[in-house]
Each structure stands twice: as C-alpha cells, then as structure tokens.
C-alpha positions in Angstrom: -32.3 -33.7 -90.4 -36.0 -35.4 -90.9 -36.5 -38.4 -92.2 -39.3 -39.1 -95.1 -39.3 -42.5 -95.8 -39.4 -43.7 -99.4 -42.7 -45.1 -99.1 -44.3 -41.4 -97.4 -41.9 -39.9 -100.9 -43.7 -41.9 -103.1 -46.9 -41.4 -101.3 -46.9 -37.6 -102.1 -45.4 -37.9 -105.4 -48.6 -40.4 -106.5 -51.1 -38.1 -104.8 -49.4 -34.9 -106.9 -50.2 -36.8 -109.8 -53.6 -38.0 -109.1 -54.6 -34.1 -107.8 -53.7 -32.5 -111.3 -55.2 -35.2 -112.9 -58.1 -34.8 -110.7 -58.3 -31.2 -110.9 -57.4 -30.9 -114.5 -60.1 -33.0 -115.7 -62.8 -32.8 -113.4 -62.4 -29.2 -112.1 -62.0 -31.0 -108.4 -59.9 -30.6 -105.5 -59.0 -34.2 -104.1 -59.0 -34.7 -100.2 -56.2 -36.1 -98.8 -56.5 -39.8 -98.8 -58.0 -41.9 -96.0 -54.5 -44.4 -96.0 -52.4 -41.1 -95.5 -49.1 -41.8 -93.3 -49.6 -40.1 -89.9 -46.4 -38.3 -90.3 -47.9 -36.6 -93.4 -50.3 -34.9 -91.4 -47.2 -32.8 -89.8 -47.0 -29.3 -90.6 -44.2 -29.0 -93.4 -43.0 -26.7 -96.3 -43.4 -28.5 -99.5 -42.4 -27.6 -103.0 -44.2 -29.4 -105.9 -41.9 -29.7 -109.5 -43.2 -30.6 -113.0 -40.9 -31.4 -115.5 -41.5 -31.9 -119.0 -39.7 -34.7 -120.8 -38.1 -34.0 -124.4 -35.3 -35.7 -126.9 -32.6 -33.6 -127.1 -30.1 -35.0 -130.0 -31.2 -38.6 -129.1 -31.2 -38.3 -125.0 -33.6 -37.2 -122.7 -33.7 -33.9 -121.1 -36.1 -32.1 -118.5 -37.6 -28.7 -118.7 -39.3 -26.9 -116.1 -43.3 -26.9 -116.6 -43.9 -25.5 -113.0 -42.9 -24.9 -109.6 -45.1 -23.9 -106.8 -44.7 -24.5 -102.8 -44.7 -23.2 -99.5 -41.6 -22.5 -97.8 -42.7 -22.6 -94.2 -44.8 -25.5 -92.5 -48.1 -23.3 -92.6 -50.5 -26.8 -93.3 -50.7 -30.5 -92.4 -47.7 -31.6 -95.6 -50.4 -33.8 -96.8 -52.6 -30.7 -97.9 -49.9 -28.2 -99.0 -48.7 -31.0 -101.1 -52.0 -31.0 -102.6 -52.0 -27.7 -103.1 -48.7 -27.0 -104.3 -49.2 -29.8 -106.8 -52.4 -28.3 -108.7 -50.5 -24.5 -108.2 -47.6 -25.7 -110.1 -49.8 -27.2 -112.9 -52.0 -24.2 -113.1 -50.7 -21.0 -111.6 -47.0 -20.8 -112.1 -46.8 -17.2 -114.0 -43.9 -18.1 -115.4 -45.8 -21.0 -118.0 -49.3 -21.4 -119.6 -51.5 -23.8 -117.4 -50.5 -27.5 -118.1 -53.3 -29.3 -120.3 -54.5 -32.4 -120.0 -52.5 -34.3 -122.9 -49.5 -33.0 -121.3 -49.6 -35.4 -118.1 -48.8 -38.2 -120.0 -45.1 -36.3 -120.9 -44.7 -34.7 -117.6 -42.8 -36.2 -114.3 -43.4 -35.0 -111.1 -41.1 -34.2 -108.3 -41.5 -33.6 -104.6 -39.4 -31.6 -102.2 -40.2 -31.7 -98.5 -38.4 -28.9 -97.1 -37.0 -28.1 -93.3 -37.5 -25.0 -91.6 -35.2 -21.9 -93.2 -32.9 -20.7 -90.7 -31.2 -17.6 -90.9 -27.2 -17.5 -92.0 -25.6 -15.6 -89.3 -22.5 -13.8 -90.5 -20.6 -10.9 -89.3 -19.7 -10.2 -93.1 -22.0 -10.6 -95.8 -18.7 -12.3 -97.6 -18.8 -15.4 -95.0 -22.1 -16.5 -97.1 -20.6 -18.8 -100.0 -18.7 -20.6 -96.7 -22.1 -21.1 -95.2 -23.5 -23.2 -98.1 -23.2 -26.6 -98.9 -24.1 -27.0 -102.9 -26.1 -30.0 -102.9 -27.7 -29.8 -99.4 -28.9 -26.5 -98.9 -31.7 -24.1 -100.8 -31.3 -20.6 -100.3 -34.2 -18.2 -99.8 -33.0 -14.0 -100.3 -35.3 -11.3 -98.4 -34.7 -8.0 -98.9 -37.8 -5.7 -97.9 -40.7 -7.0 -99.8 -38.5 -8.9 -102.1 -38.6 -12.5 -101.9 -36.7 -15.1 -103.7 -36.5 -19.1 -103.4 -34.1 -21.5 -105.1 -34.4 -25.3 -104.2 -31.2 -27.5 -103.1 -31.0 -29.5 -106.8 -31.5 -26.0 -109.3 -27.7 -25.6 -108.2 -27.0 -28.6 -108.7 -28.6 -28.8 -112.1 -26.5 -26.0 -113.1 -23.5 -26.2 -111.7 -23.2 -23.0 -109.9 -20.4 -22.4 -107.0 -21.9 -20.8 -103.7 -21.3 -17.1 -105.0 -23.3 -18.0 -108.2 -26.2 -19.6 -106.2 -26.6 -16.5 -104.2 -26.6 -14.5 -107.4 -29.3 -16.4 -108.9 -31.3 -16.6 -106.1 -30.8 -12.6 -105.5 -32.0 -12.2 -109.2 -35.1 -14.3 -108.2 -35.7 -11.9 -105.9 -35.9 -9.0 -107.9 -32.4 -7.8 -106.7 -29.4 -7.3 -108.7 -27.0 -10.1 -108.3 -25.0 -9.0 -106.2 -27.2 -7.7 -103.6 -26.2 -10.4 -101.4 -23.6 -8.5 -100.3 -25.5 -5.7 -99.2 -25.8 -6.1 -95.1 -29.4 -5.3 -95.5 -30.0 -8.6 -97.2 -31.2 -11.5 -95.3 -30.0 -14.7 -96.3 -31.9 -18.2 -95.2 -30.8 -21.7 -95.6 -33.0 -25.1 -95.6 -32.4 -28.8 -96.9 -34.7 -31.1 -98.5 -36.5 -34.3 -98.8 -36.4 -34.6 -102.6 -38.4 -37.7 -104.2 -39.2 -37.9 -108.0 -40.6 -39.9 -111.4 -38.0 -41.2 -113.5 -41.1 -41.6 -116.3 -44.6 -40.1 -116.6 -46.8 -42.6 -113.9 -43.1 -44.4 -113.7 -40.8 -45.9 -110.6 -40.4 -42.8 -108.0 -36.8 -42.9 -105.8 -35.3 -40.7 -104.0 -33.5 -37.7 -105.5 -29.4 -37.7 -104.1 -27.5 -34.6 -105.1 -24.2 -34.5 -106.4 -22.4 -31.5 -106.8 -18.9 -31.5 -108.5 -17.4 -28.4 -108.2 -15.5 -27.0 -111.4 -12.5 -25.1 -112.1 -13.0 -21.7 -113.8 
C-alpha cells in the first residue's frame, strides 16, 4: 500500500479548496503550487468529495454536493486533484453547480486512489469473499457501462459485500444483480482518504470502520 503523508493529505485538500474558490470567483484555473511535494507530481487516480454540512435534529450530518475523479493515474496527482476538485463543484450531473456562498458550508474531502486491479474468481459468487468493507472501492464494467463506488460510501452505509456490489452495479447502469453475470468485470482499489472536519477547518486522515450487522 502507498503511503500519503498527512502533510501531502492536507496539501491537496487546501489546494481543492483554494481551486473552487479560485475558479468560482474568478473564472480561473490555479496552477499547481511552486511548494508542491515531489511525490505529488506522481501519476495517481484521485477522487475529489464535497460535502455539505446541515443540522439534522440538533447534530450534524453530511450530504453529498459533488463527486468527481479519475480512477486511473492518467496526470501528475497534483493536477488531477485540481481538476477533480473544480469538476466536483461544477460538473457533477447529479447536483446544480456549487455557488459561491456555499463554500463557507461545504467540507472537502480527498481520496488518493491505487491502481484497480481485477478480482480474479472462478465463480462470480467468490466476489463478496474478495472484498474487504472498509479498505476496498469497487469499480463494475460491463460493456460500455461503468460504475465507481469509493472505499468509505460502504462504509457510510453499512452495506455487507453483496450489497456493495449491488450498489455499485446500479451505478453502472446494471441491474443489481448483474454482478453475477460472468460477463461482468469486477475491480478492486484502496484509498488514501484525508478530509475537513469544518469548512477551512483541521484536515486528518479519514480511518474506516466497518461493523458488520446482523440481518
């Protein structure tokens, strides 16, 4: 497994801040920094989370504002970070662009991904063995259907290995259970995951903890 160092994590999660900001009020692009860690200049896949803070019945809860990355290590991590950042504010279809008197609500969170590696089985029911719920993402290929799920959505939601392949097969554009099909490719990755506990807040390292529930 690669190592980012806490300091390279909250590096990338200052410079994802600073590129909406950028981008969103200026209509700029901002290079990566001249003080950039060397090891940020490796080729990486990077995934870029906003969250938006709200009170839920007295406590604080996170919703999605956008997700944007690139799975494989196509650019130099600190330029897909870049990127990814100002995607997730901007282009995520699934939302309406982030505006500027959002930021100040928002907390950003960065996911450096390894390189997906395909789940050999020799039946499609060996894949819930092959994943480990709070250390691996999934990505589902079938055809020209694509779907990624990071390591901490199953985690946020509980799901077992069987529902993690579900969900990501439904982000795909498959039926649920189109994991099964032998067709179906099936890749696994792990990730660097640093975020803001507060908008402009301390960033630390995200840890996973998955507790698996009787159903």
């Amino acid at each position: 497994m690669f190592k980012i160092a806490l300091e390279e994590g909250e590096f990338l999660v200052k410079l994802s801040r600073r590129a909406v900001e950028e981008y969103l009020t200026k209509g700029i692009e901002v290079k990566p920094p001249k003080d950039t860690p060397k090891k940020l200049w490796e080729k990486m896949g990077v995934f870029v989370t906003i969250n938006k803070l709200t009170e839920v019945e007295g406590r604080r809860v996170k919703r999605l504002r956008g997700c944007i990355g690139f799975p494989l290590p196509v650019m130099p991590l600190v330029e897909a970070t870049i990127e990814a950042a100002i995607s997730a504010a901007t282009s995520d279809p699934r939302f309406p662009p982030l505006r500027i008197k959002e930021l100040n609500s928002v907390v950003f969170e960065v996911s450096v991904l390894t390189v997906p590696q395909l789940i050999e089985v020799d039946s499609p029911k060996e894949y819930p063995s092959k994943i480990r719920i709070g250390v691996d993402g999934l990505i589902v290929e079938r055809g020209f259907f694509k779907g990624l799920l990071l390591p901490q959505v199953a985690v946020e939601w509980n799901w077992s290995p069987e529902e993690f392949l579900s969900h990501c097969c439904m982000k795909a554009g498959l039926m649920p259970d189109a994991w099964l099909d032998e067709e179906t490719k099936i890749y696994k990755f792990q990730a660097e995951i640093f975020e803001e506990l507060d908008p402009k807040g301390r960033i630390i390292r995200k840890e996973l903890h998955w507790h698996s529930v009787s159903r």
